[in-house]
C-alpha positions as CSV (number, residue, x, y, z in Angstrom):
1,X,160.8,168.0,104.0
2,X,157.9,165.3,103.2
3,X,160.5,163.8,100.3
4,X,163.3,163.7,102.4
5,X,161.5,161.3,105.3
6,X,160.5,159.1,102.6
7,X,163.7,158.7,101.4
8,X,164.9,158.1,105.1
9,X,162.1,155.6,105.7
10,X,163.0,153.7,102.4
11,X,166.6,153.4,103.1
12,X,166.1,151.9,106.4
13,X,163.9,149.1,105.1
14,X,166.7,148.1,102.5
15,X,169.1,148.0,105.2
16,X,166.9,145.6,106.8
17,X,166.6,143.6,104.0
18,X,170.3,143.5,102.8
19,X,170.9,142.6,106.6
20,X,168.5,139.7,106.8
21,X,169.2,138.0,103.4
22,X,173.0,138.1,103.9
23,X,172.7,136.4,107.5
24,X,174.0,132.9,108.1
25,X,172.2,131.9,110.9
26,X,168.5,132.3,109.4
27,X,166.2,129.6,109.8
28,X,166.2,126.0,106.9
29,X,163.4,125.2,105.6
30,X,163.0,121.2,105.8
31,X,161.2,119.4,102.8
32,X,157.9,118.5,103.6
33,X,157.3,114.8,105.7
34,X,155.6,112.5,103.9
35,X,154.4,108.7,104.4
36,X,155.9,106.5,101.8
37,X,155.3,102.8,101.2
38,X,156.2,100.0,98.4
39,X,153.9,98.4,96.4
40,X,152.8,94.8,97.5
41,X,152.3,91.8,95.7
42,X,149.4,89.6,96.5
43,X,147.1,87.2,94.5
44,X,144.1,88.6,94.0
45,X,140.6,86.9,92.8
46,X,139.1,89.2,89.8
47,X,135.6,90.3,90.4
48,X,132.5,92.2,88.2
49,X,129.6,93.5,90.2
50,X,125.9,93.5,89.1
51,X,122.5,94.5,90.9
52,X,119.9,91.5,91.6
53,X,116.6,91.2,92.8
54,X,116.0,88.3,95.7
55,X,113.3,85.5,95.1
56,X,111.6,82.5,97.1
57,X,112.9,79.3,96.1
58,X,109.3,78.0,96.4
59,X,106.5,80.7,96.5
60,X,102.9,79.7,97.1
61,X,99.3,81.4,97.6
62,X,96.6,80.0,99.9
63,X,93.6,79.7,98.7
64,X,90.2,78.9,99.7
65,X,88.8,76.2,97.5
66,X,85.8,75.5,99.2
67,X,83.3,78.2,100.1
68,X,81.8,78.7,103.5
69,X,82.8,81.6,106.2
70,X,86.5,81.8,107.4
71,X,86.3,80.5,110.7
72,X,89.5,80.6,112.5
73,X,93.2,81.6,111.7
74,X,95.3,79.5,113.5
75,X,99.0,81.2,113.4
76,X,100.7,84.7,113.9
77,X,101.6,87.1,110.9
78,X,105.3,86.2,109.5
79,X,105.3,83.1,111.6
80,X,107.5,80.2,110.3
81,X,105.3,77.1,110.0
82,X,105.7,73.7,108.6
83,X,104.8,71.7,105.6
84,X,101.2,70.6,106.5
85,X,100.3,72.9,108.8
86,X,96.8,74.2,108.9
87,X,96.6,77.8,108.4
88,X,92.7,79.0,108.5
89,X,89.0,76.6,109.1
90,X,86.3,77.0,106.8
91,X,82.7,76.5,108.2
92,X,83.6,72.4,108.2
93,X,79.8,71.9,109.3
94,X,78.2,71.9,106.1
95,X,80.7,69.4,104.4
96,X,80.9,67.4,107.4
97,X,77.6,66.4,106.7
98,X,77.5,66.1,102.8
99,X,80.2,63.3,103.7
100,X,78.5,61.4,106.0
101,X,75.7,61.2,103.6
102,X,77.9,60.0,101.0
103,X,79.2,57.2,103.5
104,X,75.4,56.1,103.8
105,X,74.8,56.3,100.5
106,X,77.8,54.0,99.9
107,X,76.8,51.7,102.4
108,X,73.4,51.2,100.7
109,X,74.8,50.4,97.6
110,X,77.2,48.2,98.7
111,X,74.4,46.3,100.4
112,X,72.6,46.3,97.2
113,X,75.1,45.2,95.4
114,X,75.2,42.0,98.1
115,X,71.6,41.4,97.4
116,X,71.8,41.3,93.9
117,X,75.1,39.5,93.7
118,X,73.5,36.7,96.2
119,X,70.0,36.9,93.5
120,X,72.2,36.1,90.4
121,X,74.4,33.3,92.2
122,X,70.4,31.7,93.1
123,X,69.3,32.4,89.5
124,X,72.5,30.7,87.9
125,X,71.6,27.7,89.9
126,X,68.5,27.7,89.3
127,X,68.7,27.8,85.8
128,X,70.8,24.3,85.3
129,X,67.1,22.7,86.2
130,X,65.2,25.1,83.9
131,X,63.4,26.7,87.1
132,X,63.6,30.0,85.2
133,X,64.1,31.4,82.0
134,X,67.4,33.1,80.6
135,X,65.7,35.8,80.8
136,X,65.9,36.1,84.3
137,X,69.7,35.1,84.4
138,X,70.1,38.3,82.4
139,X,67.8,40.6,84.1
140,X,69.8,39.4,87.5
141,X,73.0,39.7,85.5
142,X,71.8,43.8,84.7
143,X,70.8,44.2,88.2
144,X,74.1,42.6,89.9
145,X,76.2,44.9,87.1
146,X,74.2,48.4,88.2
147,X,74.6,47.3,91.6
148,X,78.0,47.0,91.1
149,X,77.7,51.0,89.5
150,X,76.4,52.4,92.1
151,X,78.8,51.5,94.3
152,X,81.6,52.8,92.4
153,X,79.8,55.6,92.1
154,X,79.2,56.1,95.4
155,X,82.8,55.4,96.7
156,X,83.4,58.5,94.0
157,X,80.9,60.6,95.9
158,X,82.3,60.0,99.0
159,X,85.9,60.6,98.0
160,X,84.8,64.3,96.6
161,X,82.5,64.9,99.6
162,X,85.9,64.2,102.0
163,X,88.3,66.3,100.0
164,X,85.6,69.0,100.3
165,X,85.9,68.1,104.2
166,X,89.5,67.9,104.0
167,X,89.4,71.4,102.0
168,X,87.5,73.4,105.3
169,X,91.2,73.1,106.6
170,X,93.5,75.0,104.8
171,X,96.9,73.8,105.2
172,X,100.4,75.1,104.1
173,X,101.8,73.2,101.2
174,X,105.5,74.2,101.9
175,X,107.7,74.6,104.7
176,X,108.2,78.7,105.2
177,X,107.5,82.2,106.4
178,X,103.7,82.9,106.5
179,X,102.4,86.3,105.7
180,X,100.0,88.5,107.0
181,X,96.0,87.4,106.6
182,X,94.2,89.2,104.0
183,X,91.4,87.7,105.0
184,X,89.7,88.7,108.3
185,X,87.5,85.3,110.2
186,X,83.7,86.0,109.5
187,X,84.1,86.1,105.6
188,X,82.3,84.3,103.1
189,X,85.4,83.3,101.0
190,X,85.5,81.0,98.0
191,X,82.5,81.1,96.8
192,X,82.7,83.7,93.7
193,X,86.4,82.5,93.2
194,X,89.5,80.7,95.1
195,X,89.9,83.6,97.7
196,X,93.6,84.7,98.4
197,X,93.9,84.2,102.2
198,X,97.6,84.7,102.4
199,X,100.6,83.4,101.0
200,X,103.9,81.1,102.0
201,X,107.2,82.0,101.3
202,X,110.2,79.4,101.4
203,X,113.2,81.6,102.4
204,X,116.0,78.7,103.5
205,X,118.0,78.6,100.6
206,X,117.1,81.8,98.5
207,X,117.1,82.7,94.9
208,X,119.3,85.8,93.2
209,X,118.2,86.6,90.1
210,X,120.7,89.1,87.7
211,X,121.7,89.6,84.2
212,X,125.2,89.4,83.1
213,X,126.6,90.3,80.1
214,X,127.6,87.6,77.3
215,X,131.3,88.0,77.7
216,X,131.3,87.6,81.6
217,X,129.1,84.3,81.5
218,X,131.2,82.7,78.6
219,X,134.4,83.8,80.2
220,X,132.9,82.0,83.2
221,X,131.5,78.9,81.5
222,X,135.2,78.6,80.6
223,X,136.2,78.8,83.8
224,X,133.8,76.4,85.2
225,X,134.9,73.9,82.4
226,X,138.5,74.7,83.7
227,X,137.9,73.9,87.6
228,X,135.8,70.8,86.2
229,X,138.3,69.4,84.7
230,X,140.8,70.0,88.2
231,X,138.1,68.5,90.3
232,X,137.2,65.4,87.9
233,X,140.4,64.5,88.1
234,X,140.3,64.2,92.4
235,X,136.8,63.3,92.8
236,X,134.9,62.1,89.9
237,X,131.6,60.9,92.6
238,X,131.6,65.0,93.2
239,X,131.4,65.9,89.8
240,X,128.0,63.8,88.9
241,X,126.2,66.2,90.8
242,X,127.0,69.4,89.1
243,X,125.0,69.7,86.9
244,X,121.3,71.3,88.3
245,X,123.1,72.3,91.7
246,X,120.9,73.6,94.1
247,X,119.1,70.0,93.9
248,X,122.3,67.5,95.0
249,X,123.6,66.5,97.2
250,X,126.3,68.2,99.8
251,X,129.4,67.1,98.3
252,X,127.9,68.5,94.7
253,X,127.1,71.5,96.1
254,X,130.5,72.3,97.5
255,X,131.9,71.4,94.5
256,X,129.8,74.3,92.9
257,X,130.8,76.4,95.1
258,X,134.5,76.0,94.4
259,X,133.7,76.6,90.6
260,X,131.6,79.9,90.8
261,X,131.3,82.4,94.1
262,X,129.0,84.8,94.2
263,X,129.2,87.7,96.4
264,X,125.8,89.9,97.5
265,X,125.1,93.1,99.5
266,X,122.5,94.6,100.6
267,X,121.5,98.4,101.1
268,X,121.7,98.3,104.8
269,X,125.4,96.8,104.2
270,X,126.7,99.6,102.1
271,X,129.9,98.4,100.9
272,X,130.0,94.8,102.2
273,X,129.0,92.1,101.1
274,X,128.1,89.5,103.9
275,X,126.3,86.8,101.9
276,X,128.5,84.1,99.8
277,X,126.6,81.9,97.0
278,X,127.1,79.8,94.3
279,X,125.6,80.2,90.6
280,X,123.1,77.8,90.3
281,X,121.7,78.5,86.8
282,X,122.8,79.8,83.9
283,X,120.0,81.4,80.7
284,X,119.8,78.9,77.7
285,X,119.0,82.3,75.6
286,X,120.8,86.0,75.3
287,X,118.5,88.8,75.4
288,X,119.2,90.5,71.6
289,X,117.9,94.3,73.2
290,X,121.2,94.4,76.0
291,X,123.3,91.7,75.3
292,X,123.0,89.9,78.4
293,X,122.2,86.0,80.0
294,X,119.6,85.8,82.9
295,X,121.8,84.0,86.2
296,X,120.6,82.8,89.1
297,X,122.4,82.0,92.2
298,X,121.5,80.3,95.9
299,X,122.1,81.6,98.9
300,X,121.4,79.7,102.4
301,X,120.3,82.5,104.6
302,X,120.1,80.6,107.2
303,X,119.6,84.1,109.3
304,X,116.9,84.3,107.7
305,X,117.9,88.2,106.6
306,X,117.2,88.0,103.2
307,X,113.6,88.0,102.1
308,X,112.2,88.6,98.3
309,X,111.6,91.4,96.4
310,X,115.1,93.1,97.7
311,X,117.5,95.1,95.7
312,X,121.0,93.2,96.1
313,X,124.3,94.3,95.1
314,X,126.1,90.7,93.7
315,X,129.6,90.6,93.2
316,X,131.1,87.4,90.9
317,X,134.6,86.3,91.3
318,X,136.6,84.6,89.4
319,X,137.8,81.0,89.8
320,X,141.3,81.4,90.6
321,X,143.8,84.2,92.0
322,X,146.2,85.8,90.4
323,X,149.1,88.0,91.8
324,X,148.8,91.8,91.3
325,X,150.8,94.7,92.1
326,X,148.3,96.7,94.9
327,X,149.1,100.3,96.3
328,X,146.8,101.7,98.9
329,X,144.0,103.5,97.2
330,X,144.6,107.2,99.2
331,X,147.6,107.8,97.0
332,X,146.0,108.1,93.7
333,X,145.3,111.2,92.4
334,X,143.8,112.4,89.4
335,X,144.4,115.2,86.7
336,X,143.8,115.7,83.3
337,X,146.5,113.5,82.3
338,X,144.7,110.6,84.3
339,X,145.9,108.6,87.3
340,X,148.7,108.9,88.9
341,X,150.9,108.5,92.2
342,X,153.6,109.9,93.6
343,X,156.7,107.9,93.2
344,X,159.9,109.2,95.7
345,X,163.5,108.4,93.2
346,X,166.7,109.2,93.9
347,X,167.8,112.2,96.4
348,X,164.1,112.2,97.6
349,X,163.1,113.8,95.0
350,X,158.9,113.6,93.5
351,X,158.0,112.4,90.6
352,X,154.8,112.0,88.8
353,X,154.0,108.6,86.9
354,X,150.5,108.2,85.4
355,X,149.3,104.5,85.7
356,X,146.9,102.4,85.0
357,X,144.5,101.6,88.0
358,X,142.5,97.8,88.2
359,X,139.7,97.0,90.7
360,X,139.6,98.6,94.1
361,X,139.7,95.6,96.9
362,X,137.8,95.7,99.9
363,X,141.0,96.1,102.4
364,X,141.5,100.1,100.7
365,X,143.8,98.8,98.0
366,X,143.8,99.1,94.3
367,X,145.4,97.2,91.3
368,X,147.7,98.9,89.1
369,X,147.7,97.1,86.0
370,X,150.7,99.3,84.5
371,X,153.0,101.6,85.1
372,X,154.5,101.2,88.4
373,X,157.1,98.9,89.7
374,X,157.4,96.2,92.6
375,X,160.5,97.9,94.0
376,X,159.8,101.5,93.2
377,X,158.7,103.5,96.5
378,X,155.5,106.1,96.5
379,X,153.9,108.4,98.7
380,X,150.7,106.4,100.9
381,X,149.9,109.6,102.7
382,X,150.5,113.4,102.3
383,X,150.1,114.0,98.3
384,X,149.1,117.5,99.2
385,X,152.3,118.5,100.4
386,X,154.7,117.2,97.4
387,X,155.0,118.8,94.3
388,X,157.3,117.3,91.2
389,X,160.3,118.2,90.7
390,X,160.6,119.1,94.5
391,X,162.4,117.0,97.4
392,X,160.1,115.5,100.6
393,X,161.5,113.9,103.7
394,X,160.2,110.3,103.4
395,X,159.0,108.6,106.2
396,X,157.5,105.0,106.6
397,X,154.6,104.3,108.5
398,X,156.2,102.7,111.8
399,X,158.2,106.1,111.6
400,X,155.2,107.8,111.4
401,X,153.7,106.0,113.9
402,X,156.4,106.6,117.0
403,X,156.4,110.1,116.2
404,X,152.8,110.4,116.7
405,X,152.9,108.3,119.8
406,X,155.8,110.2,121.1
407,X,153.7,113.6,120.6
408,X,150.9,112.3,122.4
409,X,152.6,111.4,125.3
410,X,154.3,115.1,125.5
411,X,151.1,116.3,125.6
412,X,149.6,114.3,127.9
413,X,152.6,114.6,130.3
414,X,152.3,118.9,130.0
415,X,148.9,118.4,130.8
416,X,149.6,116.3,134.1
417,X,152.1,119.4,134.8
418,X,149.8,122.1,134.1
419,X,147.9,121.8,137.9
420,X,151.7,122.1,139.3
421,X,152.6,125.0,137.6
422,X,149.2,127.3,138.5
423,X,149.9,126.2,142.4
C-alpha cells in the first residue's frame, strides 16, 4: 500500500512537469538591460605623479644679538608682518647710554683735533721766521695726526655703540608669517649666545621640492626645448627671462608656465589637485643611489593655504595634448587574463576583449592604449549582469535615464493615491 502512493504521488508530479514544459503561453525571459556607450576621443595632456614636501621661499630666525632682558613683544602669534617691522625690545636703556657717551667722546676729539689743527697751521707760520724749531713743526704735525685718530676712532665707537642701540629693537628682515615667541618678556636673552626668539616665514610664492626620475626630467627638458623653440619664434622679449624663473618678470613667468605645469594636492584634498605651478628649478646632478634629479617648483598661494613642512601630492603634465581613445573607468574589469571590457557586437551579443588601460583622468575616464576601437560599442554600466557568449538588451544612457524618471514619477503618483484609496 505505502509503494503504491508513492508511485501515485510520482506520477502526478511528471504530469505536471510534461504539462508545464510543453505550454506555449509560459513566460520569456528578456536578456538582461544594460547601459552601453562608445568610446570618445579627446586630447588628453600626459601626466606622472610624485610626493613633495612644501618650503619657504625665504626662511629666517630672529635672533637676539645684543644681550639685555626681552622687554616687550610687539605682534600676535602667526601674524603677517612687514619687512622692517619690529618684533620684540631689548632693555634699550643700557645701550642708549653707551651711545651717547660715544657721541661725547666724538665731540671731544673732534674739538681736539680743531685745536691741534689751528696749533700746527700757527707753528707752520711761525717757523718761516725761525720763531721755533722744526722740532716743534713735527711734534704739532704728531699731535694734529693723533688728533686726527681719535676722531676716526671715535666716529667708529659711536657707529658700534648705535648698532648695539639699533640691535635692542629686533626687527623682521622679510616680509611673512611670524611664528609663535619662544621667548617669554622678562628674559635675559643673548647673552650666552644669539637667542632664538622666533622665526619668519615668507609664504607668497612657495617652494615644492620632489625628486623625479632621470627619464621624466630629460623627457621634459626636451619638451621645454620644444615649446622654447614655438614661443621664440612669437615673442623673443619673453624668452630672455626663462631662464632662473621665479626671479623675472611677469611676462617670463607666464611663459614658464606654458612650458612646464605642475599640479599639487594636498591630504585634506584627497584626489584633487587645487594648486597649479610652474617648475622653477631643475638638479645640475642625478642622485647614483635612485636614479632621480631634485625639482623644484613655485606656487603663488595667494590663499595663503600652503605653509612648509607639508606632504603634497604633485602631478607634472606634459607640454602638449594628444588625442586618446577614453572609456569611462566603471567598465573595466579585471581577471587573470588582465583588463578588459565588455564590448556589445552583432545580435547583441557580449564579448570579452582584454585591453590595455593608460592613465585614469580626473572626469572618471581612463585611456586605453590598445585594443579597443573608436566605433566599437561597450557596456558603461551593468557588467555584472552580462556574461560572454550571452545576448543583453543594450540601452544608452538618455534611455536609461527616461526610464528611471518615468518610474519615479509612478511612484510618486501611487503615493499621492494611496490617502484616497484607505478613505
Amino acid at each position: 500500500m505505502h509503494t503504491r502512493g508513492i508511485l501515485f504521488v510520482t506520477v502526478i508530479a511528471a504530469g505536471i512537469l510534461i504539462t508545464g514544459c510543453g505550454g506555449d503561453d509560459g513566460p520569456i525571459r528578456q536578456p538582461p538591460e544594460v547601459t552601453v556607450r562608445q568610446p570618445v576621443v579627446r586630447p588628453v595632456q600626459p601626466f606622472v605623479d610624485f610626493t613633495g614636501t612644501t618650503r619657504a621661499v625665504e626662511s629666517v630666525e630672529i635672533r637676539a644679538r645684543v644681550g639685555g632682558v626681552l622687554q616687550r613683544q610687539l605682534f600676535g602669534s602667526s601674524d603677517i608682518v612687514d619687512e622692517g617691522k619690529i618684533l620684540f625690545v631689548i632693555e634699550p636703556d643700557q645701550y642708549q647710554a653707551v651711545r651717547d657717551e660715544a657721541v661725547a667722546f666724538l665731540r671731544s676729539a673732534v674739538a681736539d683735533s680743531a685745536l691741534k689743527e689751528s696749533n700746527l697751521e700757527r707753528i707752520q707760520i711761525a717757523i718761516e721766521t725761525d720763531a721755533v724749531s722744526r722740532q716743534d713743526l713735527d711734534r704739532a704735525q704728531a699731535e694734529r695726526d693723533a688728533a686726527v685718530a681719535a676722531v676716526l676712532g671715535a666716529q667708529a665707537r659711536l657707529s658700534r655703540a648705535q648698532l648695539d642701540y639699533d640691535y635692542t629693537s629686533v626687527r623682521s628682515p622679510i616680509t611673512g608669517q611670524v611664528g609663535r615667541r619662544l621667548v617669554d618678556p622678562g628674559n635675559l636673552v643673548g647673552y650666552s649666545d644669539q637667542t632664538l626668539l622666533t622665526t619668519v616665514n615668507r609664504l607668497a610664492p612657495i617652494h615644492v621640492f620632489f625628486n623625479a626620475p632621470e627619464w621624466v626630467v630629460l623627457q621634459m627638458l626636451r619638451q621645454m626645448e620644444s615649446a622654447r623653440g614655438e614661443l621664440a619664434h612669437g615673442d623673443e622679449s619673453v624668452m630672455d627671462g626663462l631662464e632662473g624663473a621665479g626671479e623675472q618678470d611677469d611676462e617670463a613667468v607666464q611663459a614658464q608656465e606654458a612650458v612646464v605645469k605642475v599640479l599639487v594636492g594636498t591630504a585634506a584634498d584627497e584626489d584633487r589637485f587645487p594648486y597649479e605651478g610652474f617648475i622653477s628649478f631643475i638638479g645640475n646632478t642625478v642622485y647614483p643611489s635612485t636614479g632621480t634629479i631634485e625639482l623644484r617648483a613655485v606656487f603663488e598661494n595667494a590663499d595663503l593655504q600652503l605653509f612648509p613642512g607639508l606632504f603634497v601630492r604633485v602631478r607634472v603634465m606634459a607640454v602638449a595634448a594628444e588625442d586618446r581613445l577614453l572609456v569611462d573607468e566603471r567598465a573595466i574589469g579585471t581577471d587573470l587574463g588582465g583588463k578588459y571590457v565588455y564590448l556589445v557586437g552583432d545580435e547583441n551579443i557580449v564579448e570579452r576583449r582584454y585591453v590595455t588601460v593608460g592613465q585614469p583622468q580626473p572626469d572618471g575616464t581612463v585611456v586605453i592604449d590598445d585594443g579597443l576601437e573608436e566605433e566599437e560599442t561597450y557596456i558603461s554600466n551593468g557588467l555584472l549582469r552580462a556574461r560572454p557568449g550571452l545576448p543583453v538588451t543594450p540601452r544608452t544612457e538618455d534611455e536609461m535615464a527616461q526610464r528611471q524618471a518615468a518610474t519615479e514619477s509612478r511612484l510618486q503618483g501611487g503615493a499621492e493615491e494611496d490617502p484616497g484609496e484607505e478613505e
